[in-house]
LOKOLTOR-206226 format. One record per residue (C-alpha): residue in one letter; residue number from 1; x, y, z. Coordinates in steps of 0.25 Angstrom, whole numbers, plus 5000, padded with zeros to 4 digits. Each point is the difference from the previous one (the first is absolute). Last residue first. Example, Ala and Ser with C-alpha at 12.3 -4.5 7.8 and 13.67 -1.06 7.14 Angstrom:
<atoms>
resn = S	resi = 2	c1 = 5055	c2 = 4996	c3 = 5029
resn = A	resi = 1	c1 = 4994	c2 = 4986	c3 = 5002
</atoms>
This chain:
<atoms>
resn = X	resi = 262	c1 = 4927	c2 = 4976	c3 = 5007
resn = X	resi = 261	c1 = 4992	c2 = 4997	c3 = 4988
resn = X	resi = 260	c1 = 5012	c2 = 4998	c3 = 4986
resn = X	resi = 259	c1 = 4993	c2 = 5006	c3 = 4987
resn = X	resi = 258	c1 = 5005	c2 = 4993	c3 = 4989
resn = X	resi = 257	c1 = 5001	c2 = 5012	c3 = 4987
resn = X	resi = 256	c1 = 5016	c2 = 4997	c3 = 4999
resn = X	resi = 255	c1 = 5001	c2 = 5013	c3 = 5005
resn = X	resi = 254	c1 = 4997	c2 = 4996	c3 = 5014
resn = X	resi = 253	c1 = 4987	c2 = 5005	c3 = 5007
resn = X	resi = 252	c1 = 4999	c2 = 5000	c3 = 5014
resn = X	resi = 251	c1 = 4989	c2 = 4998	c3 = 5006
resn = X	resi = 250	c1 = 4994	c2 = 5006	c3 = 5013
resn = X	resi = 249	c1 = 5005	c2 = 5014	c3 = 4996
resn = X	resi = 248	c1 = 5009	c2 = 5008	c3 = 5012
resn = X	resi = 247	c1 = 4994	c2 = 5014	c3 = 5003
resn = X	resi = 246	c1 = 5007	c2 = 5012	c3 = 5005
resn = X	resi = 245	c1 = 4997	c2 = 5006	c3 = 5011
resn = X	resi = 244	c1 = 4997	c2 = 5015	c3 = 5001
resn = X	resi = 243	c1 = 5001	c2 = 5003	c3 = 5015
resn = X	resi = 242	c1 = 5013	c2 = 4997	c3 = 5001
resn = X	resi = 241	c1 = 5006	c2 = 4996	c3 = 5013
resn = X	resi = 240	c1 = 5009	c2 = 5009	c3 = 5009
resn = X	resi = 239	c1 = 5008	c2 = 4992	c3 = 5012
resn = X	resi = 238	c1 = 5010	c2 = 4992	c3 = 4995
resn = X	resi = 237	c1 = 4997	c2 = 5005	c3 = 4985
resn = X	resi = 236	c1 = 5008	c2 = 5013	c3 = 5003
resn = X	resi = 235	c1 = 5013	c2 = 4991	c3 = 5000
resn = X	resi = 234	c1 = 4998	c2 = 4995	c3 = 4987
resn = X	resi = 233	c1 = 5000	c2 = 5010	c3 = 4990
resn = X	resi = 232	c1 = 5010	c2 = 5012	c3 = 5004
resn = X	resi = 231	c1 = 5009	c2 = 4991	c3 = 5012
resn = X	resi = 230	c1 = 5001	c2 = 4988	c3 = 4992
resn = X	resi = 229	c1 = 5003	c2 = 5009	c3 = 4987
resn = X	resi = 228	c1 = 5011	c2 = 5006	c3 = 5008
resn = X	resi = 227	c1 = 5004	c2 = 4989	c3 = 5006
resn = X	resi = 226	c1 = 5002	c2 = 4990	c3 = 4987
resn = X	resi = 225	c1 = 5011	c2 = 5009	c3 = 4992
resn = X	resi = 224	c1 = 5009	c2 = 5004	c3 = 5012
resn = X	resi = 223	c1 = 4999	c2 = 4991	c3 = 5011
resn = X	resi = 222	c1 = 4997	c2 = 4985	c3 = 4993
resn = X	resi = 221	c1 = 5006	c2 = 5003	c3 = 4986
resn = X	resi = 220	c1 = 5013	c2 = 5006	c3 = 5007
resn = X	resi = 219	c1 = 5001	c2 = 4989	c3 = 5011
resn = X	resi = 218	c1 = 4997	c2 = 4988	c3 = 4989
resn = X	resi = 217	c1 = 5011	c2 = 4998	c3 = 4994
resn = X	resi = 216	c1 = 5012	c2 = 5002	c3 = 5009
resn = X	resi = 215	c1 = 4992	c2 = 4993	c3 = 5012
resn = X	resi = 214	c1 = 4997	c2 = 4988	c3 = 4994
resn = X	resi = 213	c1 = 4998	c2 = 4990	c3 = 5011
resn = X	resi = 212	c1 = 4995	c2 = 5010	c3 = 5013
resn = X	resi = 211	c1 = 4990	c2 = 5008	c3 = 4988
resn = X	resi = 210	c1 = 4994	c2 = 4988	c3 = 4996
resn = X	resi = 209	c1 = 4996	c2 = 4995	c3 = 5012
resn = X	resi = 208	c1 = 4996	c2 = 5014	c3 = 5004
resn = X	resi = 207	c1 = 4990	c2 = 5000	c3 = 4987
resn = X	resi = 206	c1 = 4996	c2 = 4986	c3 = 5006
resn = X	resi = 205	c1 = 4995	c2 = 5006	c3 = 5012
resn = X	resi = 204	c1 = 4983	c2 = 4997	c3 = 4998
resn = X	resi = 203	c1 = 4999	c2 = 4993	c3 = 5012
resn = X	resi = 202	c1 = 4996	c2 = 4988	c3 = 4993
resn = X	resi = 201	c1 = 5011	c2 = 5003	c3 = 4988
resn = X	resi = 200	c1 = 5011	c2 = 4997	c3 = 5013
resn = X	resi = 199	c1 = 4991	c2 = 4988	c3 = 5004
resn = X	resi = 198	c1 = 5001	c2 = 4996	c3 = 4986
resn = X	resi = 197	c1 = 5015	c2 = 4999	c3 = 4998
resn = X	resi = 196	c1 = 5004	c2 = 5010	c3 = 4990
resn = X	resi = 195	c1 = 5003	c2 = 4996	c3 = 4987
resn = X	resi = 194	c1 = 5016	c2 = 5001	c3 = 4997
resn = X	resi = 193	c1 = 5010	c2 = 5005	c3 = 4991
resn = X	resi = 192	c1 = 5014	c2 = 4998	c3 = 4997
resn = X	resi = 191	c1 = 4997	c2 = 4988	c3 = 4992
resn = X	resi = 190	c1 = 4987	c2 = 4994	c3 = 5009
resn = X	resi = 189	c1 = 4994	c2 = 4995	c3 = 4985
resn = X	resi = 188	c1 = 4986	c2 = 5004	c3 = 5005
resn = X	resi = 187	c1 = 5007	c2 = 5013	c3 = 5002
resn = X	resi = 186	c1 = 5005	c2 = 5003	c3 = 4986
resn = X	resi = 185	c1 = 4985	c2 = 4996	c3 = 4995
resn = X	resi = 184	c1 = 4994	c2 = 5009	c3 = 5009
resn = X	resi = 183	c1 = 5008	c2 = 5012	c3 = 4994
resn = X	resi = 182	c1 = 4990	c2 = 5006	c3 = 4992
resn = X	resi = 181	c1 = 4986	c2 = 4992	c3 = 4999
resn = X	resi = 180	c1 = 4994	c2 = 5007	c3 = 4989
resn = X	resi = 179	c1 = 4990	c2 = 4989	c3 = 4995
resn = X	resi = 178	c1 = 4995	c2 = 4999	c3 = 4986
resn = X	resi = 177	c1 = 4988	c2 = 4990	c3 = 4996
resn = X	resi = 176	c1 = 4999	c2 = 4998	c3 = 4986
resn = X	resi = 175	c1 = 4998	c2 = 5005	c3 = 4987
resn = X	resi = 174	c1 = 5012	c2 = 5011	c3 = 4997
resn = X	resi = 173	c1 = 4994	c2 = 5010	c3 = 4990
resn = X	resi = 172	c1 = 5012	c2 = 5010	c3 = 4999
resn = X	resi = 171	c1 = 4995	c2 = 5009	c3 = 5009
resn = X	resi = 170	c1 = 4999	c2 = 4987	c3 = 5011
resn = X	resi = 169	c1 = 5015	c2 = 5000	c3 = 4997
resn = X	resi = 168	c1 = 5002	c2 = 5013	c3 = 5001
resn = X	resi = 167	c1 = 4995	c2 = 5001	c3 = 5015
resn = X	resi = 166	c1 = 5008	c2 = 4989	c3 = 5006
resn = X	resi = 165	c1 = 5012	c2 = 5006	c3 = 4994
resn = X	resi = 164	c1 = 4996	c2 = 5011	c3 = 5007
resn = X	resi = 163	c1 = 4997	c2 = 4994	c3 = 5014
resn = X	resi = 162	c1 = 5012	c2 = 4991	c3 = 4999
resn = X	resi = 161	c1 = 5009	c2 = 5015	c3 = 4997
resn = X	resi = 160	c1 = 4994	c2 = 5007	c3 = 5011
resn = X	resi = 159	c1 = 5002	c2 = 4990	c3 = 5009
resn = X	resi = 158	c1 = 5006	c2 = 4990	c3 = 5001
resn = X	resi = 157	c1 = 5000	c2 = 4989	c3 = 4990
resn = X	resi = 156	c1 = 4995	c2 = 4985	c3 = 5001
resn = X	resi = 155	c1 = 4987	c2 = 5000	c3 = 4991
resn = X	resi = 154	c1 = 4994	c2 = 4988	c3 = 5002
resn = X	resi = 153	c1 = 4992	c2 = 4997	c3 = 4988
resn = X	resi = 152	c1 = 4988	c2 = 4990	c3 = 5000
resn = X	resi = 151	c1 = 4993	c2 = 4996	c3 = 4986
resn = X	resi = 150	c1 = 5012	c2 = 4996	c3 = 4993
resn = X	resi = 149	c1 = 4996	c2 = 4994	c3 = 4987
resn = X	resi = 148	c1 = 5016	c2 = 4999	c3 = 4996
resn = X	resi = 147	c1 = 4995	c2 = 5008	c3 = 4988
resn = X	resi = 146	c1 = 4992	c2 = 5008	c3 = 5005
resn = X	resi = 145	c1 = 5013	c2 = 5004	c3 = 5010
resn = X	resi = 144	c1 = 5008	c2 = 5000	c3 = 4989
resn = X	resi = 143	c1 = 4991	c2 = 5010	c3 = 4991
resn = X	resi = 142	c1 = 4999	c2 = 5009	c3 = 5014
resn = X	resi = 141	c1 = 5015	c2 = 5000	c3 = 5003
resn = X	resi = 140	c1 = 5004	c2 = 5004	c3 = 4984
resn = X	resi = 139	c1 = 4989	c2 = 5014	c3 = 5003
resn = X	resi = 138	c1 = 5004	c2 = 5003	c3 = 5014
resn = X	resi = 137	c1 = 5015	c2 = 5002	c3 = 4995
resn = X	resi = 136	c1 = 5009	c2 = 4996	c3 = 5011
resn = X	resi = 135	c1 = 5016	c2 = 5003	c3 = 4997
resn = X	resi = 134	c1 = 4999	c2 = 5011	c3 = 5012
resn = X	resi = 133	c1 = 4997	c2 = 4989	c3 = 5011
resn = X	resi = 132	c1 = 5012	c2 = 4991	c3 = 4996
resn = X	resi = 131	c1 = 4996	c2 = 4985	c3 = 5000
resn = X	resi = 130	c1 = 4994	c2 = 4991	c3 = 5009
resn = X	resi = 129	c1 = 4987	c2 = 4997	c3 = 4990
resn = X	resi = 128	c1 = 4993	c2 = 4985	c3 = 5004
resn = X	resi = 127	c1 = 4989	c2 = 4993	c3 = 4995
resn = X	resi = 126	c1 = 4993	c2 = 4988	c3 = 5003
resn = X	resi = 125	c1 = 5003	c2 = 4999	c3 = 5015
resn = X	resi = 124	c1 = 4996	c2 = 4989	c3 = 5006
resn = X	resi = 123	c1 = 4993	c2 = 4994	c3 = 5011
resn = X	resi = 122	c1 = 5000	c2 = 4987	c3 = 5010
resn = X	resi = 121	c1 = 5004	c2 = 5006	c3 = 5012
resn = X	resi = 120	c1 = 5014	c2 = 4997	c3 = 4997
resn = X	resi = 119	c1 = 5000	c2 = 5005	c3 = 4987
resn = X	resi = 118	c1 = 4996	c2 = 5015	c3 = 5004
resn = X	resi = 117	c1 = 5012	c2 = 4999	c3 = 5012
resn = X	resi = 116	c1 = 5008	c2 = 4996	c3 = 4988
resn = X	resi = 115	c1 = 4993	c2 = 5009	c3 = 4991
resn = X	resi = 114	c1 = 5003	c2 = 5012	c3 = 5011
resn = X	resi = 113	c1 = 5016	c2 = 4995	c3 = 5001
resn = X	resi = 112	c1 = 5001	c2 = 5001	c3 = 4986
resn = X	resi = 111	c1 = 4993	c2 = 5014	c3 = 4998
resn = X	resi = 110	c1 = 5012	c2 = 5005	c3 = 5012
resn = X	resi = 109	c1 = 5009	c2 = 4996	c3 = 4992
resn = X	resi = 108	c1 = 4998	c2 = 5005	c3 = 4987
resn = X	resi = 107	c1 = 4996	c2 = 5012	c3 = 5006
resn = X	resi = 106	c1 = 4985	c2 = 5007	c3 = 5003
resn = X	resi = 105	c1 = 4990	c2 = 5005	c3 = 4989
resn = X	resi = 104	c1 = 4990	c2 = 4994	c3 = 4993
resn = X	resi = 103	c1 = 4995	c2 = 4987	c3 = 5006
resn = X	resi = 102	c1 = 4990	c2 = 4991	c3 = 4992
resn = X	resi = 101	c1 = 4988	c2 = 4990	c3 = 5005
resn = X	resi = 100	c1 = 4991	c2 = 4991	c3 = 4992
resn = X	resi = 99	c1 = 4990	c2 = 4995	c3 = 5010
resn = X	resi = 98	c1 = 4998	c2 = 4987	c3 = 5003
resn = X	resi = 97	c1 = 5006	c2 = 5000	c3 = 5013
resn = X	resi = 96	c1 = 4995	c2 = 5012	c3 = 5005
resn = X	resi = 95	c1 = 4990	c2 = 4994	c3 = 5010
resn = X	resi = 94	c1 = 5009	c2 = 4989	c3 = 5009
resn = X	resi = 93	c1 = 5005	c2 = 5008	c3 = 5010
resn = X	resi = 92	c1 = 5012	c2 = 5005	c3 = 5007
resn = X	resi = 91	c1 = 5008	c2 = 5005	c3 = 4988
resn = X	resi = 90	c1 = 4989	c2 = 5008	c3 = 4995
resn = X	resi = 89	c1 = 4997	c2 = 5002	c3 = 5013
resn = X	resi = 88	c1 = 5012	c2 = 5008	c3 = 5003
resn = X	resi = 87	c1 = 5002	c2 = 5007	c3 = 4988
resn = X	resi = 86	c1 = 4987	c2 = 5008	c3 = 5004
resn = X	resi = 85	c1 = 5005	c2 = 5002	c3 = 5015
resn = X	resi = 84	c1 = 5013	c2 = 5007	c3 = 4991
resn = X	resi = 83	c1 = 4991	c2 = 5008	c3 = 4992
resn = X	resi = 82	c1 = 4993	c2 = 5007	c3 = 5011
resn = X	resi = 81	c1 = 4985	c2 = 5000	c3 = 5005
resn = X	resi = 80	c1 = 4997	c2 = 5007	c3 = 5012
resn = X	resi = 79	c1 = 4985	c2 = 5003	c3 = 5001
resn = X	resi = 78	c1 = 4991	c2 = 5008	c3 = 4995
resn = X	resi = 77	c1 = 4985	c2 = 5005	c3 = 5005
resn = X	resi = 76	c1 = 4997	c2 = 5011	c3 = 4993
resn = X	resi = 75	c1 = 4995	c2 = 5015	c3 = 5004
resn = X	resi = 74	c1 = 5009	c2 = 5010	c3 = 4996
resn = X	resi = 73	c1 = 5010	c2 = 5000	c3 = 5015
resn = X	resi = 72	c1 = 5001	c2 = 4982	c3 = 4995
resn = X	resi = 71	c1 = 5008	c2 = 5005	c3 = 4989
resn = X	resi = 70	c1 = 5010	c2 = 5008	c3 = 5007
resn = X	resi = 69	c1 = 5000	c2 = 4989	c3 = 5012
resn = X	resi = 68	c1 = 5004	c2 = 4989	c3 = 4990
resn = X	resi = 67	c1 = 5010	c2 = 5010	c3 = 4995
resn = X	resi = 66	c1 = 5006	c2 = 5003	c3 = 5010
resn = X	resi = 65	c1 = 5001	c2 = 4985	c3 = 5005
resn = X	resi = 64	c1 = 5007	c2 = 4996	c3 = 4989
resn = X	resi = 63	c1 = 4997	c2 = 4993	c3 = 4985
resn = X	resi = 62	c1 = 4986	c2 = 5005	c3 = 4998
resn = X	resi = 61	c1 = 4996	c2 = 4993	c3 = 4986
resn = X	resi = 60	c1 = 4996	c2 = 5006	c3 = 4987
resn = X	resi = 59	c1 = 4990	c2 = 4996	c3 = 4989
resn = X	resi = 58	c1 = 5000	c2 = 5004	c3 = 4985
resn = X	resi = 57	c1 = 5012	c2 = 5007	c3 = 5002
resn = X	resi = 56	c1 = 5001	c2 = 5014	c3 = 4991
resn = X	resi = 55	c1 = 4998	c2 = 5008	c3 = 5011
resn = X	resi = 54	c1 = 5011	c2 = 4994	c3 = 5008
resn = X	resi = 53	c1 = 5009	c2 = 5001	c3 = 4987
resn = X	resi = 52	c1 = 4997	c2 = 5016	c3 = 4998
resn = X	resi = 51	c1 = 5006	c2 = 5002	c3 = 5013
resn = X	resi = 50	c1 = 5013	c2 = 4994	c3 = 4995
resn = X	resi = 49	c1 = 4998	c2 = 5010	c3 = 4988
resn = X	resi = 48	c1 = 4997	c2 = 5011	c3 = 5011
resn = X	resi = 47	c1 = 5013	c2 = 5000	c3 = 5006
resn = X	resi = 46	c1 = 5001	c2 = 5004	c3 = 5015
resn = X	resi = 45	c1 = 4987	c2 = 4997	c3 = 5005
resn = X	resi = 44	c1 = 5000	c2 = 4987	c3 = 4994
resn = X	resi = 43	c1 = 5012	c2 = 4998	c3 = 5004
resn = X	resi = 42	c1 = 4998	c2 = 5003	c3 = 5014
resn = X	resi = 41	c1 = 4988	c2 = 4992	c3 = 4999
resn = X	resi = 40	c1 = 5006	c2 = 4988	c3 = 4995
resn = X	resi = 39	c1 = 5010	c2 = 5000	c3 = 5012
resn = X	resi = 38	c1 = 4990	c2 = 5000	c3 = 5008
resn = X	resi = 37	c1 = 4994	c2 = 4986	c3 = 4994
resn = X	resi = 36	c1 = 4992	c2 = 4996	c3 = 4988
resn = X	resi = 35	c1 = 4999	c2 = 4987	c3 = 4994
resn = X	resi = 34	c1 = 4995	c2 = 5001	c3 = 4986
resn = X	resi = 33	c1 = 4991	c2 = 4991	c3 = 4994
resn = X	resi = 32	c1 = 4998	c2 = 5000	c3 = 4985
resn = X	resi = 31	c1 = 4988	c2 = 4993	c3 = 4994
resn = X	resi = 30	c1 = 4996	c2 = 4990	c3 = 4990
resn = X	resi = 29	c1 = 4992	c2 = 4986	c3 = 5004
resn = X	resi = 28	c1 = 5003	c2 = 4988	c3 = 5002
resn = X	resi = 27	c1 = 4994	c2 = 5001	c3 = 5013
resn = X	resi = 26	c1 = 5012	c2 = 4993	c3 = 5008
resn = X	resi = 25	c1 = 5006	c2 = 5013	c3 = 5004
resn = X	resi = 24	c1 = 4986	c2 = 5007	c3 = 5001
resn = X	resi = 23	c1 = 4999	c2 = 4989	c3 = 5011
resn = X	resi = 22	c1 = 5013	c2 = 5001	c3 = 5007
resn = X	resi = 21	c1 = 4998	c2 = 5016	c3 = 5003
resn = X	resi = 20	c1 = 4987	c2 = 4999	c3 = 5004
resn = X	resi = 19	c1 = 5003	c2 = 4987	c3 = 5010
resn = X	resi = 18	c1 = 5013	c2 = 5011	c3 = 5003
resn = X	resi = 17	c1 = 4990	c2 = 5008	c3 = 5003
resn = X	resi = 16	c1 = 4993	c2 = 5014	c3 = 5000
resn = X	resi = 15	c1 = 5007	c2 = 5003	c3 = 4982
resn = X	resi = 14	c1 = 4998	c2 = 5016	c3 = 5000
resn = X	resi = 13	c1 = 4993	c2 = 5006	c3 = 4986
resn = X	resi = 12	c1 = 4991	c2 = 5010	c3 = 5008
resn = X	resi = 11	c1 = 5012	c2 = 5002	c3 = 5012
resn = X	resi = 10	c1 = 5010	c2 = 5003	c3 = 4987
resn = X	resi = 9	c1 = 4990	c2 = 5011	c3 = 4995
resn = X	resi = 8	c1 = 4996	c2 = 5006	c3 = 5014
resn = X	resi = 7	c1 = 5016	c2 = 5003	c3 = 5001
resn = X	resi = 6	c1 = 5001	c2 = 5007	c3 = 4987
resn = X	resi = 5	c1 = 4987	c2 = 5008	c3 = 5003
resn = X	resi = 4	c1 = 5005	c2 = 5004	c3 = 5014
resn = X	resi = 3	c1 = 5014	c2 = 5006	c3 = 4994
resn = X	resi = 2	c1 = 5013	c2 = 4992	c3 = 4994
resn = X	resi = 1	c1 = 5007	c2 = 5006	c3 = 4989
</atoms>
C-alpha cells in the first residue's frame, strides 16, 4: 500500500547522487539499494509484499522523473540516478576495477556479452547465475556468493521478481553490496534494447523512447498500470508541496558499521 508515510520513508533512505550512489557501492559495506521507478509504485500499490521490498531497502534511488519530483514535493533534494547510468561508469571508469563483482539474473548470452564489455574496460565478473528464476533458493546463492567473496551484486531481474530476490538474499545474511538494476544490463548489451541517447533523457523523454521501440510491452504498463498512480501521487506535487519534510541524515551508516559522509 502506498500512502504519505510510505512515501516520506523512501524520500528519508533516498540515494541524491549518482556520486552517492558510486560511493556507498565501493564502501564495502552491506546495504541493499533499490532502484525505484513508476512501475515500482504501481506495484507496490498493487501487492503489498512488493511494497514491503521498497521498505526493506536500505537506501533507494529515484529511477524517473515522477519520482524524482515525488520525492523532491517532501522536502529533499534528489536527483536522477538509474542503474543503467551506474553501468555506465563502471565501464567508463577506472574506480571498480578492483572490486569483486556478481550478476544474478539475465541470460546466458546476454551475461556473456556484459563480461565482455566488463573485460574490455578492464574488469570481471566473479560470479555469475543465469539460470531459471524459480530454481533460486536465496539461501544456497548467499553461501556461493560469500564464498566467491563477491562484495558487488548486480541483480539483473525485472521487477517484481529482482527486487524480491534482492530482498531474500539480504534476509539470508548476504554481506555485500546489492544493486537492483533490472533491465539495464539487457540494454547495456543493445540486444533488443537500447539506452536512450542523452539528449532524449535531457528532456526527460526517454519513457517515449521507450514507448516508440517497444510498443507491445510497454503500452499497457505505461497507460494502464503507471497513469493512474502518476495521476494519484505524482501529479499533485507539481504545484502542492509538503509542509512536513522529511529529513535526509548527513551520514550514511552502512551495515557493515563504516559510516560513509556524503
Amino acid at each position: 500500500m502506498i500512502d504519505d508515510a510510505f512515501i516520506n520513508r523512501m524520500a528519508a533512505k533516498c540515494i541524491a547522487s549518482s556520486e552517492e550512489l558510486d560511493a556507498i557501492a565501493l564502501s564495502g559495506g552491506i546495504a541493499r539499494i533499490q532502484t525505484v521507478n513508476l512501475h515500482h509504485l504501481a506495484l507496490a500499490a498493487k501487492y503489498d509484499v512488493f511494497a514491503a521490498t521498497i521498505d526493506n531497502a536500505d537506501f533507494i534511488t529515484a529511477d524517473g522523473w515522477p519520482i524524482v519530483s515525488l520525492l523532491r514535493s517532501r522536502g529533499v533534494d534528489v536527483g536522477r540516478v538509474t542503474g543503467s547510468e551506474f553501468l555506465e561508469r563502471m565501464l567508463s571508469g577506472r574506480a571498480f576495477r578492483h572490486v569483486r563483482t556478481g550478476v544474478l539474473g539475465a541470460t546466458r548470452a546476454i551475461g556473456d556479452k556484459f563480461r565482455g564489455h566488463l573485460h574490455d574496460s578492464g574488469l570481471r565478473v566473479e560470479f555469475r547465475e543465469h539460470g531459471d528464476r524459480e530454481s533460486w533458493v536465496a539461501s544456497q546463492l548467499v553461501t556461493e556468493l560469500k564464498e566467491h567473496d563477491i562484495e558487488l551484486l548486480l541483480i539483473a531481474v525485472t521487477p517484481p521478481h529482482g527486487d524480491s530476490i534482492g530482498d531474500e538474499l539480504s534476509r539470508f545474511g548476504y554481506d555485500g553490496i546489492v544493486i537492483n538494476v533490472g533491465g539495464a544490463v539487457d540494454m547495456m548489451t543493445s540486444d533488443g534494447h537500447s539506452i536512450a541517447p542523452r539528449w532524449v533523457r535531457t528532456i526527460k523523454l526517454e519513457w517515449a523512447f521507450r514507448l516508440a521501440r517497444e510498443p507491445r510491452r510497454l503500452w499497457r504498463r505505461y497507460f494502464l498500470e503507471c497513469m493512474p498512480i502518476f495521476a494519484k501521487f505524482v501529479l499533485p506535487t507539481y504545484w502542492r508541496r509538503q509542509t512536513d519534510l522529511v529529513e535526509r541524515p548527513e551520514t550514511w551508516e552502512l551495515r557493515s558499521r563504516r559510516t560513509l559522509t556524503v
